[in-house]
Backbone as CSV, one residue per row, in Angstrom:
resi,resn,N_x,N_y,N_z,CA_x,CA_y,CA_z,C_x,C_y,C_z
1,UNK,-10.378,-10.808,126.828,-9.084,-11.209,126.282,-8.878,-12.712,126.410
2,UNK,-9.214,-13.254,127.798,-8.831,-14.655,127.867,-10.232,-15.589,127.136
3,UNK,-10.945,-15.265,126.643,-11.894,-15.959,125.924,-11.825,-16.048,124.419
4,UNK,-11.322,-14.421,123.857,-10.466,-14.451,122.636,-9.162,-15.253,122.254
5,UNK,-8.471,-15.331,123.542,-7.082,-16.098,123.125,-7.577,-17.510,123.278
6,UNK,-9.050,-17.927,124.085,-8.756,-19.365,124.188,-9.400,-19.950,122.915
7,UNK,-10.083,-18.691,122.180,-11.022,-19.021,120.480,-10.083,-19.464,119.810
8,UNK,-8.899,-18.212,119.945,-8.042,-18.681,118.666,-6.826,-19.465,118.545
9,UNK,-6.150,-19.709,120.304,-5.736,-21.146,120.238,-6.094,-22.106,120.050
10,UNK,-7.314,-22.484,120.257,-8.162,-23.630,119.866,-8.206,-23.505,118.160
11,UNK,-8.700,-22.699,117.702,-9.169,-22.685,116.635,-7.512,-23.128,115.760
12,UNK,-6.009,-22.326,115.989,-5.063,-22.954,115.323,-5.166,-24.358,115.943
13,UNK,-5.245,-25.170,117.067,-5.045,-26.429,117.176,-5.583,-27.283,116.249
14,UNK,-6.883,-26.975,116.310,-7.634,-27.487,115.289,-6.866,-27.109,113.860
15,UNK,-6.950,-26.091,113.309,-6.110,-26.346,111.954,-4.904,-27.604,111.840
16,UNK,-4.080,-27.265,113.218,-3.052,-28.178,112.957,-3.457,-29.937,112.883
17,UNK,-4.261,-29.956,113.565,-4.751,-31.766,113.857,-5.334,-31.804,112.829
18,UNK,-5.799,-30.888,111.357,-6.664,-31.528,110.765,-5.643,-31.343,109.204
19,UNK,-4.284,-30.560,109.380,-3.213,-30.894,108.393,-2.866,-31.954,108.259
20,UNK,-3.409,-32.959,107.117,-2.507,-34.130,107.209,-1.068,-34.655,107.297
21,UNK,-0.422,-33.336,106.947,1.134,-33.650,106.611,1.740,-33.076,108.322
22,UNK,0.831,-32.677,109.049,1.242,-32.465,110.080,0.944,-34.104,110.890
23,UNK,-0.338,-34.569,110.992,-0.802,-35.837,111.242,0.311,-36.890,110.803
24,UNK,0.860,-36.971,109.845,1.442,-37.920,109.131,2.721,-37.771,110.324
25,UNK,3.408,-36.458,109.964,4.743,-36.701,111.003,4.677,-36.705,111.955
26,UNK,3.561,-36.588,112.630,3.325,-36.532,114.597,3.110,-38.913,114.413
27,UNK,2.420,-39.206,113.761,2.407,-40.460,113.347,3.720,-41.335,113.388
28,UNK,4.504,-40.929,112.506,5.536,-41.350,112.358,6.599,-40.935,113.222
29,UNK,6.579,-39.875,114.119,7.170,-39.737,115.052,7.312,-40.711,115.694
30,UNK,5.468,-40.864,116.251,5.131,-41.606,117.695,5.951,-43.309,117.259
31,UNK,6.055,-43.308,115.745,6.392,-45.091,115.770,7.600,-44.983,115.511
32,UNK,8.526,-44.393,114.768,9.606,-44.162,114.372,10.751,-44.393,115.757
33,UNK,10.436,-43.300,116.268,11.191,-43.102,117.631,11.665,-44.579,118.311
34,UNK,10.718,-45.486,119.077,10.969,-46.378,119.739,11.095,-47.418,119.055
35,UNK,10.498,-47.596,117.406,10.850,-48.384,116.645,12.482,-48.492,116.451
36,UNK,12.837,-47.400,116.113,14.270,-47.351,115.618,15.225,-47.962,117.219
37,UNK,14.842,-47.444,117.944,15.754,-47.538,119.389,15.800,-49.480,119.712
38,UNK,14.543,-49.736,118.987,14.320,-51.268,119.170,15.121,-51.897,118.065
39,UNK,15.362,-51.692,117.255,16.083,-51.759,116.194,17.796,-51.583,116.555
40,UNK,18.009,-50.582,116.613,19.408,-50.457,117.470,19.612,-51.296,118.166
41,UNK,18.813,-51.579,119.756,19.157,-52.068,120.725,19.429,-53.809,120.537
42,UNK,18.530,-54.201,119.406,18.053,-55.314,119.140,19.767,-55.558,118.112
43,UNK,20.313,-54.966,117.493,21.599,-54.563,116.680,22.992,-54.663,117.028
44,UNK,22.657,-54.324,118.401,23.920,-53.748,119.216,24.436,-55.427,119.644
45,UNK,25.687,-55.279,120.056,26.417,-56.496,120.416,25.862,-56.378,122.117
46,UNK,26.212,-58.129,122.348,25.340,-58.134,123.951,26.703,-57.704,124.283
47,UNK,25.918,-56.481,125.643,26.936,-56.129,126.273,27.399,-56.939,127.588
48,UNK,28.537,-56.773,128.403,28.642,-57.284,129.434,28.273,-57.113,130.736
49,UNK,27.219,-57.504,131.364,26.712,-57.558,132.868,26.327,-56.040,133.297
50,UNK,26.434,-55.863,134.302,26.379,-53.981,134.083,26.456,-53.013,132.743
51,UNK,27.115,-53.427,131.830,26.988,-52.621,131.006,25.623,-52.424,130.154
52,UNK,24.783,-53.063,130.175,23.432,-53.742,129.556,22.919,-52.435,129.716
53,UNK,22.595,-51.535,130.667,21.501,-50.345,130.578,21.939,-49.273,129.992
54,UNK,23.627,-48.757,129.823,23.791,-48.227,128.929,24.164,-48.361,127.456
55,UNK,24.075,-49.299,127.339,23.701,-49.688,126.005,22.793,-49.704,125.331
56,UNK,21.736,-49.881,126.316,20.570,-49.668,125.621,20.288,-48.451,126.024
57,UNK,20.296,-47.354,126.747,20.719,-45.988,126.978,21.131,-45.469,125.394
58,UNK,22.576,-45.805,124.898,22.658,-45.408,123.796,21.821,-45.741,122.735
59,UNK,21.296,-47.008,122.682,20.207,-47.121,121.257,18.890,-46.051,121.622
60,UNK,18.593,-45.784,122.856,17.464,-44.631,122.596,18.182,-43.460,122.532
61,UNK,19.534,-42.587,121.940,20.186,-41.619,122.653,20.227,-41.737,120.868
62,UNK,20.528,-42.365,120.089,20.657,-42.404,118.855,19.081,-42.269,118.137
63,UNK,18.426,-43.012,118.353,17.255,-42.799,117.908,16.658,-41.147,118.433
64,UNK,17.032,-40.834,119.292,16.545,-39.529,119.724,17.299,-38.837,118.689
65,UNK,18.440,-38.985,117.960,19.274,-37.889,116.978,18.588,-38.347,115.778
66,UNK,18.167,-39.597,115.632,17.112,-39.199,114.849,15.475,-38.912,114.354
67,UNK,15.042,-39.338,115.324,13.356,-38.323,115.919,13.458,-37.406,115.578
68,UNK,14.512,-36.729,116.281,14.176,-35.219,116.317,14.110,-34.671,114.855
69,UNK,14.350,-34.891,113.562,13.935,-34.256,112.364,12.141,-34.583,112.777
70,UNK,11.506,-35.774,112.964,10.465,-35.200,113.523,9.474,-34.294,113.487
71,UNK,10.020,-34.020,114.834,10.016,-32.594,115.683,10.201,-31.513,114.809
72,UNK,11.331,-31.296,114.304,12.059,-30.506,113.499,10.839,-30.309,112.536
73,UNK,10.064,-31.212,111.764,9.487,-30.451,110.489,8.524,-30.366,110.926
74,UNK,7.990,-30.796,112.645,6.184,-30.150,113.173,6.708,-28.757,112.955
75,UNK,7.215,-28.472,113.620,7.301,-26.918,114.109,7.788,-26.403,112.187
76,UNK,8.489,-26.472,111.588,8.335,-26.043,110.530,6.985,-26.395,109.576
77,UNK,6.694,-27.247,109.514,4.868,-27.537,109.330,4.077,-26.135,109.918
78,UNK,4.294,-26.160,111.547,3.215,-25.372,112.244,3.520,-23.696,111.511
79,UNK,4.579,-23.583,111.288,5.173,-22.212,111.129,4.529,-21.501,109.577
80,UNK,4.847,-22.252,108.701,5.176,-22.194,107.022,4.077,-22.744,106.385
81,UNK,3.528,-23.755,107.015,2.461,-23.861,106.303,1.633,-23.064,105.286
82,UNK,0.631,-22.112,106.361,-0.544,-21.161,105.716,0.512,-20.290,104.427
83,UNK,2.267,-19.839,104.706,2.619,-19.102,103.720,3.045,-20.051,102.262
84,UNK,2.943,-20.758,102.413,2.840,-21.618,100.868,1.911,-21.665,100.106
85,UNK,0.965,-21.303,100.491,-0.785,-21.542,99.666,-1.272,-20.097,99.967
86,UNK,-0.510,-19.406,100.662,-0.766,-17.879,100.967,-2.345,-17.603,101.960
87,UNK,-2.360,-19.088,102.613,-3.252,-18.967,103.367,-3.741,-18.179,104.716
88,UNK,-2.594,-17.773,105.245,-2.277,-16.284,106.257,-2.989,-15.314,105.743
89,UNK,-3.069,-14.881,104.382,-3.719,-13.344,104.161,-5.692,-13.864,105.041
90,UNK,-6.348,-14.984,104.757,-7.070,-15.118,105.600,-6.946,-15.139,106.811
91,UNK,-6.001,-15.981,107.536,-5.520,-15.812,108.961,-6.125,-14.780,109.378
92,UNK,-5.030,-13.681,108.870,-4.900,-12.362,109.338,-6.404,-11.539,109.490
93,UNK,-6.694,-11.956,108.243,-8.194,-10.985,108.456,-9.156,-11.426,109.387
94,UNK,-9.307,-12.690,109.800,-9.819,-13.126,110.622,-9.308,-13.082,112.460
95,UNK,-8.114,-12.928,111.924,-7.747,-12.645,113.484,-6.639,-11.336,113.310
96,UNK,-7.432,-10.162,113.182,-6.157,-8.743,113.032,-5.287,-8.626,113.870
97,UNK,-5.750,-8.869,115.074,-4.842,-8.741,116.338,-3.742,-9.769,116.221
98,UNK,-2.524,-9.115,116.232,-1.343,-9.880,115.649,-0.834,-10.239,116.752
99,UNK,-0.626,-9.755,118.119,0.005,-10.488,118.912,-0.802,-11.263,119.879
100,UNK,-2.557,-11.571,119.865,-3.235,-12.474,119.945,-2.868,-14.001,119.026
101,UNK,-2.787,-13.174,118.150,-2.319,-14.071,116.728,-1.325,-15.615,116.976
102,UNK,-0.442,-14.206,117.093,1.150,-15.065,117.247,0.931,-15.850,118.407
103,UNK,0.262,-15.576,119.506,-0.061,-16.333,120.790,-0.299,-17.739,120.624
104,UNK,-1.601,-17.123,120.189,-2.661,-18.718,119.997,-1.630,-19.765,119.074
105,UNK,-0.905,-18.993,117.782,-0.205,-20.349,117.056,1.193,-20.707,118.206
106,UNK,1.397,-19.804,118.599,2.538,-20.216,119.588,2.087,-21.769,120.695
107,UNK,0.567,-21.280,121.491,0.539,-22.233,122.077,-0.439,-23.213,121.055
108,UNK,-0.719,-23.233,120.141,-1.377,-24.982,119.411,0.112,-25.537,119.184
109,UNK,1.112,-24.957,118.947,2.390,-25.485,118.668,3.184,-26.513,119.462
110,UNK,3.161,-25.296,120.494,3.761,-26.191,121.805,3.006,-27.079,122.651
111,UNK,1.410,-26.857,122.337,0.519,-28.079,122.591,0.887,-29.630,121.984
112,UNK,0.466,-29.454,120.365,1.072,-30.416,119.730,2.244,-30.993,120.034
113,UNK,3.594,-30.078,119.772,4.795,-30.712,119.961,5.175,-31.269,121.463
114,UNK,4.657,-30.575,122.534,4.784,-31.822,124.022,4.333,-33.218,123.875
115,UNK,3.320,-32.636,123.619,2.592,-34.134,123.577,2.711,-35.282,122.588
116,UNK,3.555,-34.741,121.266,4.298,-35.682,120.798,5.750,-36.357,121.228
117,UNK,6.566,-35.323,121.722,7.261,-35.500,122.042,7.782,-36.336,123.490
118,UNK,6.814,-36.090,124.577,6.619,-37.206,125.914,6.053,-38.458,125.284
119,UNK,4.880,-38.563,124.374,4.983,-39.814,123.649,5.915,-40.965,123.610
120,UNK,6.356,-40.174,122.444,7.176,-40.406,121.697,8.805,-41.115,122.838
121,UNK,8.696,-40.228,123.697,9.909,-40.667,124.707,9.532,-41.491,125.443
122,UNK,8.354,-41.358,125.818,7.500,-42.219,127.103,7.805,-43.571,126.553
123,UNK,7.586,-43.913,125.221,8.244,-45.648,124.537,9.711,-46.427,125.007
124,UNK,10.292,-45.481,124.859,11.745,-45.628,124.936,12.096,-46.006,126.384
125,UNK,11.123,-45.696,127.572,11.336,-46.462,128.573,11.446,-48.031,128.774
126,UNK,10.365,-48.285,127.510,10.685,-49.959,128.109,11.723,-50.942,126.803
127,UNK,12.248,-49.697,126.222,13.488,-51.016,125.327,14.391,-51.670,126.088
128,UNK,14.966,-52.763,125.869,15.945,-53.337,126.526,15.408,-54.005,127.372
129,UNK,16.321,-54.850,128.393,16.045,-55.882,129.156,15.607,-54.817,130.555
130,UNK,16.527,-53.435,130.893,16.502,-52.139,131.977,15.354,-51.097,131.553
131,UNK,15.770,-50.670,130.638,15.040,-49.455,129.713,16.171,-48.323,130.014
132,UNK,15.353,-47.560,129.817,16.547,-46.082,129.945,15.648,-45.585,131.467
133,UNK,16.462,-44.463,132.128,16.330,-43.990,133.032,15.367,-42.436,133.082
134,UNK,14.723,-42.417,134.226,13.981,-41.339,134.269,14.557,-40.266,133.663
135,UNK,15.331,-39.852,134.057,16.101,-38.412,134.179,16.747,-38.328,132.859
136,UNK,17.748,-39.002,132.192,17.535,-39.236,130.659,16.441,-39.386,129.043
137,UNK,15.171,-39.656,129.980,13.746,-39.524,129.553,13.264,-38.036,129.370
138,UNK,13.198,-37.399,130.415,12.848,-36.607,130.900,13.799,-35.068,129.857
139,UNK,15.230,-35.533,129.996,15.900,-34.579,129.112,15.676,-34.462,127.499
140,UNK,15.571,-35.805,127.313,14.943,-36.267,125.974,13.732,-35.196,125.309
141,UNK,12.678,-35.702,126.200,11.060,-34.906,125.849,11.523,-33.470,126.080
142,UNK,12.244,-32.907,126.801,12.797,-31.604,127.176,13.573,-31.050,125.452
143,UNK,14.458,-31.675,125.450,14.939,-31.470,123.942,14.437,-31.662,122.840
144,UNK,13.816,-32.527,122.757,12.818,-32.445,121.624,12.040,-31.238,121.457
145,UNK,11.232,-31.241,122.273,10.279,-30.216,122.338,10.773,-28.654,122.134
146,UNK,11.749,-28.257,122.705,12.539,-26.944,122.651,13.261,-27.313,120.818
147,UNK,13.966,-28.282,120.458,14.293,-28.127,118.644,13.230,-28.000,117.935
148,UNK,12.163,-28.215,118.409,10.850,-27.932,117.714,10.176,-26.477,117.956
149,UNK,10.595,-26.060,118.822,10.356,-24.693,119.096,11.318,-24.227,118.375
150,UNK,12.179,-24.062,118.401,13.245,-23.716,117.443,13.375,-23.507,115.678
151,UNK,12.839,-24.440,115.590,11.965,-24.999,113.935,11.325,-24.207,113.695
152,UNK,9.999,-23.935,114.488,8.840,-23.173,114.503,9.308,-21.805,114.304
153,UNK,9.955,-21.286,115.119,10.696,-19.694,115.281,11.528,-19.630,113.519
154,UNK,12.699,-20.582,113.775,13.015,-19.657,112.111,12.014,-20.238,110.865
155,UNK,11.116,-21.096,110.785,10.524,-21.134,109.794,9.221,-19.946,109.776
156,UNK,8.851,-19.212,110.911,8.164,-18.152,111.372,8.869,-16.927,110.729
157,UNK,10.109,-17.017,110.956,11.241,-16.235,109.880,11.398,-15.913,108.576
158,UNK,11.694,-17.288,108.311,11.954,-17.268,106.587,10.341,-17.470,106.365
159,UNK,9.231,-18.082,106.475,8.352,-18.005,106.438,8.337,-18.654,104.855
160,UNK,9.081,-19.890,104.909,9.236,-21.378,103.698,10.233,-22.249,104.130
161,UNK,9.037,-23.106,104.087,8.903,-24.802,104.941,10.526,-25.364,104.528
162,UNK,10.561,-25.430,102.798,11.929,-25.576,102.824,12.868,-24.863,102.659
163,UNK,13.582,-23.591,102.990,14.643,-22.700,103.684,14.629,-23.522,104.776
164,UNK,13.362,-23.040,105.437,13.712,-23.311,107.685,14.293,-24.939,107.986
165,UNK,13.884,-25.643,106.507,14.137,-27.501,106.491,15.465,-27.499,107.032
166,UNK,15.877,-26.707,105.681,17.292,-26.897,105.591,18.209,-26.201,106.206
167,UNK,17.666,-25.199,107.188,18.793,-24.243,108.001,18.766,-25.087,109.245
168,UNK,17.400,-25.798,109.308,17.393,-26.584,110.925,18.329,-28.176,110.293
169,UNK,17.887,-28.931,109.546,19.121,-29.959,109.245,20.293,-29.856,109.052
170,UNK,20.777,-28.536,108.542,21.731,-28.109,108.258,23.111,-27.983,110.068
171,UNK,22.282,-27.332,110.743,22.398,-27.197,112.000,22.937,-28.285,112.209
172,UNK,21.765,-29.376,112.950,21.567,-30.186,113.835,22.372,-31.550,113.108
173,UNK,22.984,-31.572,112.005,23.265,-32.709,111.115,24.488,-32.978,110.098
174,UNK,25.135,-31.064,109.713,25.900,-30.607,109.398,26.604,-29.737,109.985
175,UNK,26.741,-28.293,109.880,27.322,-27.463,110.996,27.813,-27.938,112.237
176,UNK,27.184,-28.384,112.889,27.251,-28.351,114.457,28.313,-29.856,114.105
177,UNK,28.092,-30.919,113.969,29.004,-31.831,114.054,30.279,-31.680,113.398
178,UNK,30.286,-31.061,112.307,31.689,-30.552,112.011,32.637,-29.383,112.913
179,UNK,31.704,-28.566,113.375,32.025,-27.323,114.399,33.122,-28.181,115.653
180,UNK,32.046,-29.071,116.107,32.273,-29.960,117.188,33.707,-31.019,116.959
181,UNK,34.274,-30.691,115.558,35.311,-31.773,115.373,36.793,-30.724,115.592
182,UNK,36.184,-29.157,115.804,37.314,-28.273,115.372,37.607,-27.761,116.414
183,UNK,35.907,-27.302,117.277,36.310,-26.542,118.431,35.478,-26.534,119.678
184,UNK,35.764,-26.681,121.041,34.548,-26.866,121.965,33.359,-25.655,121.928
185,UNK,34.038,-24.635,120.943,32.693,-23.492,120.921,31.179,-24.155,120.432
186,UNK,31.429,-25.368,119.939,30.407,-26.012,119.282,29.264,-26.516,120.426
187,UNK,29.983,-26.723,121.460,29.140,-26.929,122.652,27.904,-26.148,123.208
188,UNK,28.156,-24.601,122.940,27.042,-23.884,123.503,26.237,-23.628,122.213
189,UNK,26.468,-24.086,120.985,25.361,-24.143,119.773,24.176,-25.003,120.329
190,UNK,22.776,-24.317,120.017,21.681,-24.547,120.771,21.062,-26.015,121.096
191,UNK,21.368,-27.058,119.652,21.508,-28.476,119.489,22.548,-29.469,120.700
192,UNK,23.326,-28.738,120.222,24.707,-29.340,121.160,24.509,-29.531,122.711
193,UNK,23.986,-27.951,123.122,23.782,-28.373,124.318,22.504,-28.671,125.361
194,UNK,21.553,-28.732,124.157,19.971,-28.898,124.658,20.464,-30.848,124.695
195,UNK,21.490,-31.178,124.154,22.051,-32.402,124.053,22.116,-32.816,125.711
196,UNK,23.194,-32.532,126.173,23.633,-32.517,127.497,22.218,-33.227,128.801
197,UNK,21.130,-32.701,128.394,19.740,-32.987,128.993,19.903,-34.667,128.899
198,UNK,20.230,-35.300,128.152,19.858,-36.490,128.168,20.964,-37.502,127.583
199,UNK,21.811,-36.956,127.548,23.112,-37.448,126.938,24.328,-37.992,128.152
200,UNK,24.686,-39.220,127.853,25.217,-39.904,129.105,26.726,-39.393,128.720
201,UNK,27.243,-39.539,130.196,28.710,-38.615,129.968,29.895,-39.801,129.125
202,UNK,29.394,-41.446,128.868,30.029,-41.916,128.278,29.945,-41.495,127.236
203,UNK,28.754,-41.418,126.932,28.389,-41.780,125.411,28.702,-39.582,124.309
204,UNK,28.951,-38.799,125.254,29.256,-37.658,124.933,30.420,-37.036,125.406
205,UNK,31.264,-36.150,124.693,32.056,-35.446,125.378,31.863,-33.971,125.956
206,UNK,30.767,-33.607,127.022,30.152,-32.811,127.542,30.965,-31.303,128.033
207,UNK,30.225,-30.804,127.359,30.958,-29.287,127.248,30.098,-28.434,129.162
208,UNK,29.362,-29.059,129.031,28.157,-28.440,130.078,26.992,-29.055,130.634
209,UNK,27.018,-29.299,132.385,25.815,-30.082,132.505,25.028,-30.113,131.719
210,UNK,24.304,-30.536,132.362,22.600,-31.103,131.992,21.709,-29.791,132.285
211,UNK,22.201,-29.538,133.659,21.231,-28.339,133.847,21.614,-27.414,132.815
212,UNK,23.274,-26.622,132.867,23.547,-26.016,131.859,22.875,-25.766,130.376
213,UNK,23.407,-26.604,130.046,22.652,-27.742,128.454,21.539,-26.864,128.210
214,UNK,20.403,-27.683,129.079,19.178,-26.882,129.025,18.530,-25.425,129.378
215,UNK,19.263,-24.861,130.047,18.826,-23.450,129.871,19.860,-23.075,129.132
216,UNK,21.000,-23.495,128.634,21.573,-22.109,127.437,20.555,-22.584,126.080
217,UNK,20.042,-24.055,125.937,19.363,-23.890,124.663,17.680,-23.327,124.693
218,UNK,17.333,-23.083,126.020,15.893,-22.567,126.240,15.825,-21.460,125.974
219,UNK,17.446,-20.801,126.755,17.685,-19.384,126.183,17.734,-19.043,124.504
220,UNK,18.357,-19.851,124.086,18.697,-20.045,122.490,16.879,-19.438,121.924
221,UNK,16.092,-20.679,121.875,14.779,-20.657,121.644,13.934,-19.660,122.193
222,UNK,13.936,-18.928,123.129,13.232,-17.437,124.207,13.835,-16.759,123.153
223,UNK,15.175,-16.737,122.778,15.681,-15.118,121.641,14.871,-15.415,120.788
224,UNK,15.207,-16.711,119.917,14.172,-16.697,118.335,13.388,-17.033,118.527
225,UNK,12.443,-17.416,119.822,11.416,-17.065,119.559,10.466,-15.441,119.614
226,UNK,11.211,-14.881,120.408,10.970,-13.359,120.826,10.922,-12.431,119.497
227,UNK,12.269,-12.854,118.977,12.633,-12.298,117.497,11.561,-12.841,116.131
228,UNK,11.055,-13.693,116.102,10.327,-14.441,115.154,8.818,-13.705,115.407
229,UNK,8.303,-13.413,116.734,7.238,-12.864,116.976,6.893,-11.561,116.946
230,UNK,8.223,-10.797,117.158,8.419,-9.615,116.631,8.061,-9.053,115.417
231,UNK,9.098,-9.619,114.253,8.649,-10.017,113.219,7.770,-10.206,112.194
232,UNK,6.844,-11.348,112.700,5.480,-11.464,112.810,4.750,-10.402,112.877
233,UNK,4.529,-10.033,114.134,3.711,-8.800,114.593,3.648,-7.838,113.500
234,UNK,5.364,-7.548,113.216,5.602,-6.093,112.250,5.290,-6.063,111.145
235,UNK,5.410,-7.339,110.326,5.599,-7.611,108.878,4.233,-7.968,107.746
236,UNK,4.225,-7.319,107.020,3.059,-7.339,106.567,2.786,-9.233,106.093
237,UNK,1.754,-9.378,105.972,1.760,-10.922,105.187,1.960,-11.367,104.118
């Protein structure tokens, strides 16, 4: 079993590193991210004396809202792909065992997306004259990585790249910020509070720690992803 699952995780990794349109946005991630935060920070009015690290705190806190589309279209990439070109009906025959299956793409997924995503954050330490702080870093790569799991799960769902586009932008860009103008229920929406991880209590109006934050949106991502694999498993290709 563990020699089969390590064939065919490997073997999706490899598919994924050798998708260019997956390459392209792990690319543009890695420059985008700390580019933009340098950009901001470089934008922003000088702040006064102490205030200097959260300021530049917020130019990577903004650039992180926008990375994360990113993130957002690996995991819809990793998901939707093979069903656009109807390339799964091979998948499948090659690997019948469906919840081997779902495994191996589960972990090339979350392979890929960590390791873009600590990247990608790991930059953002040295903007500014301070940089940003561990523990704000740390929530960052944490959130990223889980909206990308997230991505992955409903585009595993709808099983087309653009539906899952637009239910995850829709979310993270529409819904949720209007939700958030009406009612604090908007807080435990899975975006909102995978937020909290890395989001300074100036710069947010925090419904729920940090710790909070992050396990109600891990929880969020454990359902759809549980549900998406289910799914999977059951559904013909």
């Amino acid at each position: 079993m563990d020699s089969r699952f390590n064939d065919v995780a490997a073997a999706e990794l490899i598919k994924l590193r050798t998708l260019p349109a997956v390459a392209g946005t792990v690319g543009a991630t890695l420059l985008g991210v700390p580019g933009l935060a340098l950009v901001l920070d470089a934008a922003a009015p000088e702040p006064p004396g102490n205030a200097a690290a959260s300021a530049t705190t917020d130019a990577g806190i903004q650039a992180i809202e926008y990375g994360q589309v990113g993130l957002i279209l690996l995991g819809v990439l990793a998901a939707a792909t093979e069903y656009s070109g109807r390339q799964i009906h091979t998948t499948v025959k090659s690997v019948p065992d469906r919840p081997l299956l779902a495994a191996g793409k589960l972990v090339a997924h979350l392979t890929t997306a960590a390791l873009t995503a600590v990247l990608a954050v790991a930059a953002l330490a040295g903007v500014g004259e301070r940089g940003a702080s561990l523990g704000p870093l740390l929530g960052a790569a944490a959130y990223l990585l889980l909206i990308s799991m997230l991505a992955y799960a409903v585009a595993l769902l709808t099983r087309d790249a653009l539906a899952a586009l637009v239910i995850m932008l829709g979310l993270v860009h529409v819904a949720s910020p209007l939700l958030a103008r009406v009612t604090t229920v908007a807080g435990y929406l899975p975006d909102r509070a995978g937020r909290q991880m890395y989001q300074t209590a100036s710069s947010y109006d925090a419904t729920l720690t940090a710790v909070q934050g992050g396990v109600l949106m891990g929880l969020w991502v454990a359902l759809a992803l549980a549900l998406a694999t289910v799914v999977f498993i059951r559904r013909d290709a």
